[in-house]
C-alpha positions in Angstrom: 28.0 41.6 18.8 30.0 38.8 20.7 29.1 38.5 24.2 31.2 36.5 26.6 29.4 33.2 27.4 28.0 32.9 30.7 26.9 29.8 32.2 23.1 29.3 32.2 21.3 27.9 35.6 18.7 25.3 35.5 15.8 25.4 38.5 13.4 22.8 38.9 10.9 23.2 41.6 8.6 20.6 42.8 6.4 20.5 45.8 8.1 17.4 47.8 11.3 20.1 47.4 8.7 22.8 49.3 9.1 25.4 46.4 6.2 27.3 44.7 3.3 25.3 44.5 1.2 25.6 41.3 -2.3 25.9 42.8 -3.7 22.8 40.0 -1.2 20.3 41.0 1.8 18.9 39.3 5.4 19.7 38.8 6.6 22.9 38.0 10.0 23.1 35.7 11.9 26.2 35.0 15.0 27.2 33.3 17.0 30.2 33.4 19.3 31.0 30.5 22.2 33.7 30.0 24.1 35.4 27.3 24.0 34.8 23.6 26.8 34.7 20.8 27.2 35.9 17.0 25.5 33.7 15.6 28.4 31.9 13.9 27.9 28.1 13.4 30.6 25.2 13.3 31.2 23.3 9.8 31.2 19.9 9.5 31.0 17.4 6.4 28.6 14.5 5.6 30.2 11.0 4.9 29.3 7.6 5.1 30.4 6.2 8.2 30.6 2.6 9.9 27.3 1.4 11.8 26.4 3.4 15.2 24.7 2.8 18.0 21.5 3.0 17.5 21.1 5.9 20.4 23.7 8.3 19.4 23.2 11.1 16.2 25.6 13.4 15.0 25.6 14.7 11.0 22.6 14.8 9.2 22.1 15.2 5.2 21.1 18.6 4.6 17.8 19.0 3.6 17.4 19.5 -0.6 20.7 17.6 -0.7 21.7 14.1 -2.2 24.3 11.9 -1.4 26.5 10.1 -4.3 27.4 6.7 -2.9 29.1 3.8 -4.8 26.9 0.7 -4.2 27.8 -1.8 -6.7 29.2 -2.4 -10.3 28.4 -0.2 -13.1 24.2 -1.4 -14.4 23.7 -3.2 -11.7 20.2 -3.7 -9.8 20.6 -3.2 -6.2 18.0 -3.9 -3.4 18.3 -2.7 0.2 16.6 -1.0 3.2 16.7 2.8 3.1 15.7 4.3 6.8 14.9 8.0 7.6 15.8 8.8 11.5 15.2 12.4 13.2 14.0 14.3 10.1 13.6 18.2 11.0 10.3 18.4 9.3 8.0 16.6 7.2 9.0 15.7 3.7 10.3 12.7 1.7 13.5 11.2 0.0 14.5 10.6 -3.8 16.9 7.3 -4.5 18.0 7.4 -8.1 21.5 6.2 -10.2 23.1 9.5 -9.5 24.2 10.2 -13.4 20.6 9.8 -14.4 19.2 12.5 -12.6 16.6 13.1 -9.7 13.3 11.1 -10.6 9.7 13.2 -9.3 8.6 10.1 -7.5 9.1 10.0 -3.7 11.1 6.7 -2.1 9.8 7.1 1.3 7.3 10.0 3.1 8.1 11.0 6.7 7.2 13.5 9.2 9.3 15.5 11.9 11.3 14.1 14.1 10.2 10.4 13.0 12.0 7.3 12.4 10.8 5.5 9.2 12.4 2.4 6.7 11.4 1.3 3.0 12.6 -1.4 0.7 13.8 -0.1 -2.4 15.2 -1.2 -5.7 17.4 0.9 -8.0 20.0 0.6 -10.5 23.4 1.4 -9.9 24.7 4.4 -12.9 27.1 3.9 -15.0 30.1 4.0 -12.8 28.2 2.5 -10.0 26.8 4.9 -7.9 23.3 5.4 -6.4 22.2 9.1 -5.3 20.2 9.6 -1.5 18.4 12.4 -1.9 16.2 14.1 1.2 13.9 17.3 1.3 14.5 18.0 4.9 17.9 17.4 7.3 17.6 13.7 8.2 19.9 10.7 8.9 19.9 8.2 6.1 21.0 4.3 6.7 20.7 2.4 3.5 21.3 -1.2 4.1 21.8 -3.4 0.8 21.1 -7.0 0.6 21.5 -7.9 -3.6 23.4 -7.1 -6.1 22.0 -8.0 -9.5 22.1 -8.6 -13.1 19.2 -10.7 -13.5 17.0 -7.8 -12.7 16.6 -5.0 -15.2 15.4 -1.7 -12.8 14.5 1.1 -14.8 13.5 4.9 -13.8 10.4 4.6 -12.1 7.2 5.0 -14.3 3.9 6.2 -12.7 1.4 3.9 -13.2 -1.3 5.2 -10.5 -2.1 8.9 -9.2 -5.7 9.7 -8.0 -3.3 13.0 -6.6 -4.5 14.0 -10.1 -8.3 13.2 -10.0 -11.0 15.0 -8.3 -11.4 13.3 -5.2 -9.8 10.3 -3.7 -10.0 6.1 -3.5 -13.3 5.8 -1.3 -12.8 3.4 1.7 -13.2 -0.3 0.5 -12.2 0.5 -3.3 -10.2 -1.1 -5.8 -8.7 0.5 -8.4 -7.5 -1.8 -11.5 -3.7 -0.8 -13.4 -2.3 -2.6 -16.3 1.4 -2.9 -15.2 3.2 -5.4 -17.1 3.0 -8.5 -19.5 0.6 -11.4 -17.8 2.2 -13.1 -15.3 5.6 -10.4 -14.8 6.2 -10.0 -11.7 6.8 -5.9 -11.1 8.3 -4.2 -8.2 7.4 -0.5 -7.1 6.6 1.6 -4.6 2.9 2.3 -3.2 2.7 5.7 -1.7 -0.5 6.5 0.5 -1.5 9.9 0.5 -3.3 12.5 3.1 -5.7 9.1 4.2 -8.9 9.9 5.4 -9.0 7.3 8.0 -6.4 4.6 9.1 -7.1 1.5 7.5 -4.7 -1.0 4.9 -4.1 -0.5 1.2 -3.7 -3.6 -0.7 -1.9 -4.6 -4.0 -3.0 -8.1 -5.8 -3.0 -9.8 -8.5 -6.7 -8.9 -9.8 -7.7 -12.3 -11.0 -6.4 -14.2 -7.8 -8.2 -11.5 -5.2 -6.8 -9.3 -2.2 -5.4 -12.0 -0.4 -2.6 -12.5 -2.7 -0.6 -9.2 -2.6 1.5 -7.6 0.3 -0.5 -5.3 2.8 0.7 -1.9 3.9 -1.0 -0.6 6.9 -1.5 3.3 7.3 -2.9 6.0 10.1 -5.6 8.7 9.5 -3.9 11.9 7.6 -0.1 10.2 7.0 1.2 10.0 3.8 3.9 6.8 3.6 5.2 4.6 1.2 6.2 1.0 0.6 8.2 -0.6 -1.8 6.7 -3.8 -3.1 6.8 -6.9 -5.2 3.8 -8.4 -6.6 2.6 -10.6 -9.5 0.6 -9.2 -12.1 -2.4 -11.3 -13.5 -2.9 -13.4 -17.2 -4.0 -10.3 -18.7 -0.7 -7.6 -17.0 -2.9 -6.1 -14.4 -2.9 -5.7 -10.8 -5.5 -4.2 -8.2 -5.2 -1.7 -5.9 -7.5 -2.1 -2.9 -8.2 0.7 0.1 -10.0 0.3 3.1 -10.3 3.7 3.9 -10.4 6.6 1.9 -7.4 8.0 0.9 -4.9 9.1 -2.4 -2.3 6.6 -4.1 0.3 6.6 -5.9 2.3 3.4 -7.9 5.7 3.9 -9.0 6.8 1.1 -10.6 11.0 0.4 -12.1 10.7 -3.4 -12.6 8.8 -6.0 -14.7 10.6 -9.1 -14.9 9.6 -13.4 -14.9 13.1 -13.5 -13.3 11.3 -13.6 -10.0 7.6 -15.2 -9.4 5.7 -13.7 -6.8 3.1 -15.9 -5.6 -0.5 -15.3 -3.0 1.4 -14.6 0.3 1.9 -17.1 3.0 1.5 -15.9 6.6 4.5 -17.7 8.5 4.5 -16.2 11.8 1.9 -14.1 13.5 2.4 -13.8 17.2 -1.3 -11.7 18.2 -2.2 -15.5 19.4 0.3 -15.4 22.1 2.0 -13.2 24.5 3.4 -10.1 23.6 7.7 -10.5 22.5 9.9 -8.9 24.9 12.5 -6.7 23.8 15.0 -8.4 22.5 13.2 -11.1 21.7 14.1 -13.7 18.6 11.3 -15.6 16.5 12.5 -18.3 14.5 10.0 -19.8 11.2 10.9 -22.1 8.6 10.7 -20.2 5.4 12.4 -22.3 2.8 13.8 -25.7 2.0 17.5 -24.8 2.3 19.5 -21.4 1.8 17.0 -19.2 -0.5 16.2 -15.8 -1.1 13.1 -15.2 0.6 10.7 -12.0 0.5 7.9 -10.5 2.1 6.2 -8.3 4.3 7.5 -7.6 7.4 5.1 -5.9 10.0 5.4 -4.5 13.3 1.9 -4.1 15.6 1.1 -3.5 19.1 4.6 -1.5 19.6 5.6 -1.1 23.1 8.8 1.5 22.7 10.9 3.0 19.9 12.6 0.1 18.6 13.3 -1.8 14.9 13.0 -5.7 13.8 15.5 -7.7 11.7 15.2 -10.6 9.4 18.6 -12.7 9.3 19.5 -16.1 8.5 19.3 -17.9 12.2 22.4 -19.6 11.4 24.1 -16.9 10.2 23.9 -14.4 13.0 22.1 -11.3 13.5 23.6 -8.0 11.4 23.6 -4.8 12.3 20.7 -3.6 10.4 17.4 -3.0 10.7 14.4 -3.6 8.4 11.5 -2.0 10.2 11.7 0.6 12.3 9.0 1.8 14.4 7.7 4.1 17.9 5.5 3.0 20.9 1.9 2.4 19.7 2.7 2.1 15.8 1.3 -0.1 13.4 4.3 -0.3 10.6 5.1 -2.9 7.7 7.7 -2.8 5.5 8.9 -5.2 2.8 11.5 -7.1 3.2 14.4 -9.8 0.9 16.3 -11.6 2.7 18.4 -14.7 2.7 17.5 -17.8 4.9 19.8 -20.0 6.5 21.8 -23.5 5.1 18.7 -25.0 6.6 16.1 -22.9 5.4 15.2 -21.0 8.9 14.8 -17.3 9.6 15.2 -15.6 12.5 13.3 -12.2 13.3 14.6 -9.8 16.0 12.5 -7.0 17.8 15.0 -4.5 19.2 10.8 -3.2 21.6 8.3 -5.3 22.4 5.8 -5.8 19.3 3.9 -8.4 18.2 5.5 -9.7 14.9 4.1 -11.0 11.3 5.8 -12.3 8.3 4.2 -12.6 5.0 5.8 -14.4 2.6 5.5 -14.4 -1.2 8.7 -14.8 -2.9 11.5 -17.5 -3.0 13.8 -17.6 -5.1 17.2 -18.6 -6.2 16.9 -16.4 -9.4 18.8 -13.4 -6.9 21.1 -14.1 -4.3 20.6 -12.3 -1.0 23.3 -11.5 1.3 23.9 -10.4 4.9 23.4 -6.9 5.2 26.2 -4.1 4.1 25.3 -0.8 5.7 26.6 1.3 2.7 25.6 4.6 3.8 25.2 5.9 7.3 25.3 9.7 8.8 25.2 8.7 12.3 29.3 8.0 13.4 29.7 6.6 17.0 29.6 9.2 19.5 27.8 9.7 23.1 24.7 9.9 23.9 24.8 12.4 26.0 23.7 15.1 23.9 20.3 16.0 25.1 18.6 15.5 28.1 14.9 15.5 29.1 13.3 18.0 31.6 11.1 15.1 33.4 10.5 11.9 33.5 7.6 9.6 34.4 6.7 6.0 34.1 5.7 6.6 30.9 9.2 8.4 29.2 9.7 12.1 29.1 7.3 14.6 30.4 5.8 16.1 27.0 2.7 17.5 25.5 0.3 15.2 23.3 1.5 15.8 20.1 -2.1 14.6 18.6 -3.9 17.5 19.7 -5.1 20.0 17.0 -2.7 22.9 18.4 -0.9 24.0 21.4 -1.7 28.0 21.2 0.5 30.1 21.8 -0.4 34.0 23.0 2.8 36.4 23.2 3.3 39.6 24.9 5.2 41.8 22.6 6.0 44.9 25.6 8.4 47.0 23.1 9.4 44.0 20.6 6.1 43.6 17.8 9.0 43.8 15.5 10.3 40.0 16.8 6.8 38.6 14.8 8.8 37.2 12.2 11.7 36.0 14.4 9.5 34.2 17.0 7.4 32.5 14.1 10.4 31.1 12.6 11.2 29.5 16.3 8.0 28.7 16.4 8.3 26.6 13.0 11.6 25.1 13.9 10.1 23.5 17.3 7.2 22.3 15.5 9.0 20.9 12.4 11.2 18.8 15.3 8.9 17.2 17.3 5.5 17.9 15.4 3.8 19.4 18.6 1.5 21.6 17.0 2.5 25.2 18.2 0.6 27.8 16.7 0.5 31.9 17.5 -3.0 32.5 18.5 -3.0 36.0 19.9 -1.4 38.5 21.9 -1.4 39.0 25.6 -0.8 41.8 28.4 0.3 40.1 31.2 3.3 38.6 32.2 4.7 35.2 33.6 5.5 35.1 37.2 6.9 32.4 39.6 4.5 33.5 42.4 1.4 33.7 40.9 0.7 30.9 38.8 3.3 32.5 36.0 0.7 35.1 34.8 -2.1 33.0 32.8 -4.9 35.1 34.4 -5.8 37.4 32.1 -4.7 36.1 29.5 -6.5 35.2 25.9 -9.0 32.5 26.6 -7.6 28.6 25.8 -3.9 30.1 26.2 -1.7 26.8 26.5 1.6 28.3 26.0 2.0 32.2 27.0 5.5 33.9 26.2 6.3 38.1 27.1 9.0 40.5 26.1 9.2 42.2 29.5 12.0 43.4 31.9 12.8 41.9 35.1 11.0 44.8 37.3 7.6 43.3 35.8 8.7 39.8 36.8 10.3 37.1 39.3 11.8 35.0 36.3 14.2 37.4 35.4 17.2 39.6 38.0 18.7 41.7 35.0 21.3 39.3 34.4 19.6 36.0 31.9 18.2 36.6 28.6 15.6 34.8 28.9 13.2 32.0 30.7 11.3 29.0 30.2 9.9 26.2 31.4 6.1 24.1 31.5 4.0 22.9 34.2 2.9 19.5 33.7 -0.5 17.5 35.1 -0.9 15.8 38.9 -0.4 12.5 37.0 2.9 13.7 35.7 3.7 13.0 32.0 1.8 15.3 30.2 2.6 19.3 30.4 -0.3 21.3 29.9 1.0 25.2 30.4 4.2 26.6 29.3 6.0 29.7 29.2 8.6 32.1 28.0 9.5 35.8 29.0 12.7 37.4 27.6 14.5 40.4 28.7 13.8 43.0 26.0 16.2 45.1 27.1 19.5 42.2 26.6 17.5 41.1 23.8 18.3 44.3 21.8 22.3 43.8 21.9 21.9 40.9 20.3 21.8 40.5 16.1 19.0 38.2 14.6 20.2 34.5 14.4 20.9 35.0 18.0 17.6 35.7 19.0 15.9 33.5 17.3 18.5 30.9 18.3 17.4 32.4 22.0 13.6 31.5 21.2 14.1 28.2 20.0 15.8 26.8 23.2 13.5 28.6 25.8 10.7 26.7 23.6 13.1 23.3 23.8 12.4 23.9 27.5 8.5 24.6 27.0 8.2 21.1 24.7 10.5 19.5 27.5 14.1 19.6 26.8 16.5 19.8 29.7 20.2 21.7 29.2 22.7 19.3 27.3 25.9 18.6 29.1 29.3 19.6 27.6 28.7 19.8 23.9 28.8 23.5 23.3 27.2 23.1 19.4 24.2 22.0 20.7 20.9 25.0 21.2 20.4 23.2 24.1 23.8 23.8 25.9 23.6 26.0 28.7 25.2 28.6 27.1 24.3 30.1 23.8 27.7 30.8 22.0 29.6 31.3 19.4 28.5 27.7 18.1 24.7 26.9 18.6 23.4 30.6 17.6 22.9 29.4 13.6 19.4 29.0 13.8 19.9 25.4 13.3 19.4 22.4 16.1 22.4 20.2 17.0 22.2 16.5 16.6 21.3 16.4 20.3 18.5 18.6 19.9 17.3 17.0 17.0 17.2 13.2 18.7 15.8 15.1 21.9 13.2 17.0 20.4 11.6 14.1 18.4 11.6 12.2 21.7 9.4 14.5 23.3 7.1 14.5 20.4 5.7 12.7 18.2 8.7 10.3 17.6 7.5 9.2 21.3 3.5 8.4 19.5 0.2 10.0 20.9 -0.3 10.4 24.5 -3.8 8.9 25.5 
């Protein structure tokens, strides 16, 4: 049933304005939202588009989708950068010559709402196309840097998988693979899987020790990968070290003495002196004229969202990225690129983060270029698509997205029968941001402005509580919005520790099911700390839910929002 769109109201109520106080200190947000639509949801196509700003988001590839793009000339070995920005939920992505077919082995692993990069080699199909396939709605940039016929790439062969065995690589293991002929260098991707602790897997040479292969650095439970280059030894094999327990995978598509791979040479490690600004540029000498260099490229010490980029220093800084990481991370990804006429390499941090480069290739065997962004789902566009509820010195006002859960207890009054619904809103918030809402009970009371919005009596360890209710029953609702929601967040100001939610059961029942649950995903937006967008109308966010924000899906707004206010933004301490 259509409904003519209303506009919503926004409240927020602190004590320097002399509103309602809430009795444990801190600010107190709430947002009062009107009529809903149909349900019916804009089209819109996916394309490959010219590079963006790196703070606006618009089309995403649909999740269980793949994208055919033409990358180079039919056979060819291409190399690149593949980054994964504002995924929906956890999952992974496939790249693969499109006429080949889709390949089981992951290219890179990311979680909701997270910002992630990989280097990644791959052979162009017959007619020269490569295929980007993702499990969950994401953006995709894939940034290419060789084109090649000295390579041969082939589809890529699973070498390692303690997935299969009975219990994973203990911490400060090495597992030993025969990989190739002695001496072949092989390129593939090392995939770490459900880690026990956070720690650094290694891959080496096994004759010349741990020292000379690339390090990838990984967090307790993640599962991430990282394309690679390393040498195998005299007799083919290479070693696979751990330092803390954890699964791993090796998915190798090249073996080749086109390229040698040697112990890796730290060329710049900044830990030794003061942390790089944003914006910052670190020039090394990395070869004795214009080579192909590679290595691995690692970002520590993070102190915002933000990305790094190798370039020639001579040649000027593309618009790429290599690495791309969030405030507190510890990320390294590998890395070719071509050094300057004089052999210098420049290194740009977009954050402040301390900076290494380890070095084991250079070649002239493959020719590396400047960057070509061939594929990108992000067009230009403003950035004005979402907007936070609070702000403190730290960023947005948010829950910790590191806790264990955020439990939600609902009131049901006459609507048990919105379980399902509510769940699936439940799901699409936590897939977003990776806040960790769970349903942990029911609830009689109800939400109220006036007296501490109803958390007495309810379930014990209640963090978030949300009622079907009418607006006799409480002060957040006159008859006339559809719903309300907001959070209360500590004295010190960034972190929200209460939300809630109460919906007008009565409206509720004019309204057909993507609606509704369209309803409970913004009034949770508010609870995670999402503001109301401004004029775009397709965003769940908008003030008004219409005709084109009731599909059950979130806008690009939403979407760049949402991850913002969880754990795109890292841990809170």
């Amino acid at each position: 049933m259509m409904v003519a769109a209303v506009a919503a109201s926004a409240v927020v109520v602190s004590p320097p304005l002399g509103g309602p106080v809430d009795p444990a200190g801190g600010q107190v947000v709430r947002f009062t939202d009107l009529a809903v639509g149909d349900g019916t949801a804009p089209t819109s196509a996916v394309a490959p588009m010219a590079a963006a700003d790196d703070s606006s988001f618009t089309v995403r590839v649909a999740g269980g989708t793949a994208v055919p793009v033409r990358v180079a000339n039919p056979g060819q070995v291409v190399m690149g950068t593949l980054t994964v920005l504002d995924p929906v939920g956890a999952g992974h992505t496939r790249v693969y010559p499109c006429a080949e077919g889709r390949p089981e082995a992951s290219t890179s692993n990311y979680r909701a709402g997270g910002r992630i990069a990989n280097f990644v080699t791959v052979k162009a199909d017959a007619n020269g196309y490569v295929c980007f396939y993702s499990t969950a709605s994401a953006h995709l940039l894939w940034d290419q840097v060789v084109e090649t016929n000295a390579v041969a790439a082939h589809k890529p062969v699973r070498l390692l998988n303690t997935v299969a065995e009975p219990a994973p690589l203990k911490a400060n293991s090495t597992r030993r693979v025969k990989v190739a002929a002695p001496g072949q260098t092989v390129v593939g991707n090392l995939t770490v899987v459900r880690a026990a602790g956070s720690g650094t897997a290694l891959v080496y040479p096994c004759a010349e020790g741990p020292l000379a292969g690339p390090a990838t650095p990984f967090t307790i439970g993640s599962t991430m990968a990282n394309g690679l280059m390393v040498k195998a030894d005299a007799k083919g094999e290479v070693c696979f070290f751990t330092s803390a327990a954890t699964h791993l995978l090796w998915d190798q598509s090249v073996e080749t003495k086109v390229l040698t791979a040697k112990q890796p040479q730290r060329l710049l490690d900044t830990r030794s002196q003061r942390l790089p600004s944003a914006g910052a540029t670190l020039r090394i000498k990395a070869a004795a004229g214009r080579q192909t260099v590679a290595g691995t490229l690692t970002a520590m010490l993070t102190g915002g969202m933000g990305y790094l980029t190798p370039y020639g220093c001579a040649d000027g800084r593309p618009a790429a990225s290599v690495t791309a990481y969030t405030a507190g991370q510890t990320v390294s990804t590998y890395a070719v690129v071509r050094t300057d006429a004089k052999g210098d390499l420049c290194i740009y941090t977009s954050a402040p983060a301390h900076v290494l480069w380890d070095q084991n290739v250079v070649t002239t065997a493959i020719t590396a270029h400047a960057p070509v962004r061939k594929l990108e789902t992000r067009p230009r566009t403003e950035s004005s698509r979402y907007a936070f509820a609070g702000l403190a010195a730290g960023g947005p006002v948010r829950w910790n997205p590191c806790v264990p859960a955020v439990r939600v207890a609902v009131n049901w009054g006459t609507q048990a029968a919105e379980q399902a619904n509510v769940l699936t809103a439940l799901q699409r918030v936590r897939d977003a941001t990776g806040v960790p809402l769970v349903l942990s009970g029911t609830s009689s009371t109800v939400p109220r402005f006036s007296n501490s919005f109803g958390f007495v009596g309810a379930p014990a360890n209640t963090d978030v509580l949300l009622a079907f209710t009418q607006p006799g029953a409480t002060d957040l609702l006159t008859g006339k919005e559809y719903g309300s929601g907001g959070f209360v967040n500590d004295a010190n100001g960034q972190r929200i520790r209460r939300g809630f939610v109460v919906i007008d059961q009565k409206l509720l029942a004019k309204q057909g099911q993507a609606a509704r649950v369209a309803l409970y995903m913004h009034e949770l937006a508010h609870v995670v700390g999402l503001d109301h967008t401004g004029a775009d109308a397709t965003q769940v966010m908008h003030p008004t839910l219409g005709k084109g924000n009731t599909s059950g899906s979130w806008g690009n707004g939403d979407v760049s929002g949402l991850r913002q206010v969880g754990l795109g933004a890292g841990c809170l301490p």
